[in-house]
N, C-alpha and C positions, 0 to 999 in steps of 0.2 A: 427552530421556531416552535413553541408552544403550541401543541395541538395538531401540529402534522405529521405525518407520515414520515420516517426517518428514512434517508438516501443510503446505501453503503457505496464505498469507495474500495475495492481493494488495492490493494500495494503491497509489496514485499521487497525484500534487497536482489532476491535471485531465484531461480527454480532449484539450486545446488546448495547445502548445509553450511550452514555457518561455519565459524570458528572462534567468535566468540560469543561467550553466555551473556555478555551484557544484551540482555533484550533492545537496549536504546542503541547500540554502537553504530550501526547501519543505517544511512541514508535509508528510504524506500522510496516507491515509484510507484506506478501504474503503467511504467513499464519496463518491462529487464531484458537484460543481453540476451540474442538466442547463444543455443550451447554451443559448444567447438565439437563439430560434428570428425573431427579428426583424431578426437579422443575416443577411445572403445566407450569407455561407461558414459560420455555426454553423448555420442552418438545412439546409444541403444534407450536412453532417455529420451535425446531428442525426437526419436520415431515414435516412443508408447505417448509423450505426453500430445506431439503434434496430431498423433493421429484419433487421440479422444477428444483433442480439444477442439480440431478445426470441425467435430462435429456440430458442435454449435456456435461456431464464431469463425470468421475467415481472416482474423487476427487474433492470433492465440497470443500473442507476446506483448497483448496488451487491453486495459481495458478503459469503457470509453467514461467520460464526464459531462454529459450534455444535464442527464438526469439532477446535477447536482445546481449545474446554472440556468435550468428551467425557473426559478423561482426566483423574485427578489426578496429581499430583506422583510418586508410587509406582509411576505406569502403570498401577492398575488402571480399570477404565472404568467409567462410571457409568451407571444406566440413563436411558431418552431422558426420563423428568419430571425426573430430579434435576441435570440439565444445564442450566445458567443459564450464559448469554453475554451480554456488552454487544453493542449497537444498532450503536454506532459505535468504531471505536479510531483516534490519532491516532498517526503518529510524528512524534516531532520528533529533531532530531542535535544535542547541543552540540556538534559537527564543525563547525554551519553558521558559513561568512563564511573560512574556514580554504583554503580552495582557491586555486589563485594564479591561473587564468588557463586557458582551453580553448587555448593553445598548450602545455599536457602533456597526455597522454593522461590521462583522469576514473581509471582505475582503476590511476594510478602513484603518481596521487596519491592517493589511498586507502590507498594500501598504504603511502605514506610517514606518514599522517595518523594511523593505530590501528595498534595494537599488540596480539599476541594479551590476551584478557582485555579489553580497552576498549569501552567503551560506546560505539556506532557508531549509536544510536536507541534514545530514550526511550519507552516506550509509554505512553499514558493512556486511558482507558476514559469 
């Protein structure tokens, strides 16, 4: 909306590296798998990220959306009962598969990819 305050949303595909360079390829969320704590290096991750993350949130493995459906369409705000948010939301890009190759910089290729106005992620609830 014009003239308000912007929300963020984070999302990613995982706390663990990708493997491919298409920036688009990957679903993301607002929330991801915890790690396989049975693996050496998910388990020694899983302890350093839980144990900074549950300092400030008692769900690390996700974060929340109320912020984003406090407001209607009009900007006016609604009070804290009539504020209904989904659980989870996904994006997905029909961008993905579209990237040529991590010998371009990701975000040249982006900019060659959309166009003002183009759907650069889809969201589902």
């Amino acid at each position: 909306m014009d003239g308000e305050q912007s929300v963020n949303i984070v999302a990613m595909e995982s706390f663990l590296p990708s493997e491919s360079f298409d920036f688009f390829n990957a679903a993301l969320s607002n929330r991801v798998e915890q790690f396989d704590t049975t693996n050496q290096v998910e388990y020694i991750m899983d302890e350093t990220l839980r144990k900074k993350m549950t300092e400030g949130s008692i769900r690390p493995f996700a974060t929340g959306l109320s912020e984003v459906a406090r407001k209607k369409c009009d900007g006016s705000v609604l009070a804290n009962d009539d504020v209904v948010s989904p659980f989870q939301i996904f994006f997905k890009s029909p961008l993905k598969g579209l990237m040529e190759g991590n010998d371009i910089e990701w975000y040249s290729q982006v900019v060659d990819l959309a166009d003002e106005g183009d759907v650069v992620y889809e969201v589902f609830a």
